[in-house]
N, C-alpha and C positions, 0 to 999 in steps of 0.2 A: 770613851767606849762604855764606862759602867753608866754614864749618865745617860746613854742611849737607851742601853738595856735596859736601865728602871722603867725610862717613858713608855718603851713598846710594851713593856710588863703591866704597867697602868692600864695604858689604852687598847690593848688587847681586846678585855670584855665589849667595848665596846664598839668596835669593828666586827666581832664577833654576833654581838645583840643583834645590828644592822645588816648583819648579811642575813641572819635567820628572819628577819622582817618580812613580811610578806603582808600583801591588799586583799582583803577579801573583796572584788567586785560587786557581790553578791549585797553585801551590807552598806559597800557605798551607797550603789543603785539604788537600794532600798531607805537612804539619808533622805533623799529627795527624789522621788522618782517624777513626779511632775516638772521637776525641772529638768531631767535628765531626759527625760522623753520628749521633751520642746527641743533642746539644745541637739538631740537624734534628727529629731522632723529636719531643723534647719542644717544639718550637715546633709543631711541626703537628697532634699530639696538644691543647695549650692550646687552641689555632684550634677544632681537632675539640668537643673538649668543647661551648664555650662555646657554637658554635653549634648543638650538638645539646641542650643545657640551656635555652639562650635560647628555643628554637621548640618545646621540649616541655613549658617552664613559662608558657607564654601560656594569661591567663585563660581563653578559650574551648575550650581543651583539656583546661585543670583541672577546669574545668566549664562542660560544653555548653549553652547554649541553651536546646536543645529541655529536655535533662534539667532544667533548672530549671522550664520550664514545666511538664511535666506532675506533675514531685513539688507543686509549687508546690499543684498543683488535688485533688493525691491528700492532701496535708496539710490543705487548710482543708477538703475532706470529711471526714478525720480517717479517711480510709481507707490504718491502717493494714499491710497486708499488700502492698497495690498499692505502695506506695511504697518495702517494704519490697522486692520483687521486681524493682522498678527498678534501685535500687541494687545487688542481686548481680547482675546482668546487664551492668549495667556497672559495673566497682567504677573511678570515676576518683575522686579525691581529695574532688571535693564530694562525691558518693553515699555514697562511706567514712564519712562524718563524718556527712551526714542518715541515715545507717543506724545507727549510735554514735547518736547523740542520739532515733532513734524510740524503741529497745530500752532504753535509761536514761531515759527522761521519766516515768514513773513514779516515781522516786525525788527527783522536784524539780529543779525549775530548776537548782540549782546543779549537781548533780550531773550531770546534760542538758550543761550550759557545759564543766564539766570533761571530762569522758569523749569532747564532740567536740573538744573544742582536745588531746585525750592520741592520740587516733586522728588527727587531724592531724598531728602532731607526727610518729609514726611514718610516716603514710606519705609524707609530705616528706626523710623521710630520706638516700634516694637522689640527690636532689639533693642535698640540703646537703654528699655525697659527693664529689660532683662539682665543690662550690665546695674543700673540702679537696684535691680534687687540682689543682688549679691550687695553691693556696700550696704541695702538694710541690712543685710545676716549679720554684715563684719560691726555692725554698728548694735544690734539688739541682744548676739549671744553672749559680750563680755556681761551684758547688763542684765542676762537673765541669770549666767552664773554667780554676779555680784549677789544677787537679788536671795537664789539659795545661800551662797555661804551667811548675810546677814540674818535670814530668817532662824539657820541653824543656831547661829550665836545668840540670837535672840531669846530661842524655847530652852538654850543650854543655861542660861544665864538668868531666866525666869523665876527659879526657883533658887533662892541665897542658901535654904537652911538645908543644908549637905553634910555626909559624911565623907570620911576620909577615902571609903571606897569610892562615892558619888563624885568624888571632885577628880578621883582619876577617870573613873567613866566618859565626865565631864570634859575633859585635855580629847581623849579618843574622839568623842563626839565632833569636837571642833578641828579636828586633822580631818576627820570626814567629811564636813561641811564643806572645808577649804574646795573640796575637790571641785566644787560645782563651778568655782572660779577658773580654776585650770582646767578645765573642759570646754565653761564659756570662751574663754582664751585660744584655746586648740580651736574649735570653730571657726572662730573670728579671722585666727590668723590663715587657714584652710582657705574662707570665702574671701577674702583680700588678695590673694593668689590669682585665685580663680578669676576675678573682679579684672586684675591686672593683665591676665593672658590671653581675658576676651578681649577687653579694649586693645588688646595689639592686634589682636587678629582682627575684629570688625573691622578699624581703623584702613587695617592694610587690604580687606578684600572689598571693603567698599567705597576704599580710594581708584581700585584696579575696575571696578564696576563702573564707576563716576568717567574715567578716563577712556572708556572703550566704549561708552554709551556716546559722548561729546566726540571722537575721534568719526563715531558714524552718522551720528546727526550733520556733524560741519560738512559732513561730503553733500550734505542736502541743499548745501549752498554755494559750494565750490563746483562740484564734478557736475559736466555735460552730460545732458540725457545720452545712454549707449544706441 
């Protein structure tokens, strides 16, 4: 028990120092604001992206509704030219693809299957751009905050002939520098998220596009004029 008490009695000041501890944001910031304003740009940029990829790759903007039904009635009539003026009037990703698969269905099934999943392919590309720039972020911010913590080290450690005040200044300085790493960090780890939530979602809504585009094109070659 008394060897207890001694240690809390020790270590007291020091649980004590550490709660009274506080960041001035203000004097980080201002450690490196140039890097700390790139490592902002790329967090709100990832943000940006994700939520402009997320609500422009939702099924019913890949394809419409309406446009499914009426290609839908313009195929099992096997009226091809209607369905064909659908699609260039509105070229969204399903129309792309049932316009690829009218103009190839002549050459067979298989050829129909490939030629829409290769015109898929390309016009998904754009996003799949945009899941590629989220891994740059996750790939440039740990390296921008490496970049500030060494440069901090580097201007701290420039000058050898210090005083005893200087060289505590000097320890401060370099807790501060640190930070630019763990913010590069926090970034990274943010747009690796983001990176990972799009590719589930494009994945799944432009598997669902792929398969409802192919489901109405095949009727192009199976179903009897009505």
């Amino acid at each position: 028990m008394r060897t207890f008490l001694t240690t809390l009695f020790i270590t007291a000041p020091f649980f004590l120092s550490a709660e009274e501890t506080t960041i001035d944001l203000k004097q980080v910031f201002s450690s490196a604001p140039i890097i700390y304003s790139l490592l902002f740009f790329l967090s709100f940029s990832a943000v940006m992206i994700y939520i402009y990829t997320y609500f422009s790759s939702r099924p019913k903007q890949l394809m419409p509704l309406e446009d499914r039904e009426i290609l839908g009635k313009a195929i099992l009539n096997r009226n091809h030219s209607l369905a064909l003026e659908i699609c260039e009037n509105k070229p969204t990703i399903f129309n792309q693809m049932i316009a690829a698969g009218l103009r190839s269905h002549s050459f067979g099934h298989q050829a129909l299957v490939e030629t829409m999943k290769d015109v898929g392919k390309r016009q998904t590309s754009s996003l799949w751009q945009k899941v590629s720039l989220l891994n740059d972020i996750a790939i440039v911010a740990p390296m921008l905050g490496l970049l500030g913590t060494v440069s901090g080290m580097f201007y701290a450690f420039y000058d050898l002939n210090r005083s005893l005040e200087s060289i505590s200044a000097l320890f401060d300085g370099l807790g501060i520098s640190v930070g630019t790493t763990l913010a590069g960090l926090i970034v990274a780890i943010l747009a690796m998220i983001l990176c990972t939530l799009l590719k589930y979602r494009l994945t799944k809504s432009l598997t669902e596009v792929e398969n409802e585009a192919l489901s109405h094109a095949v009727r192009f070659l199976h179903e009897p004029s009505a």
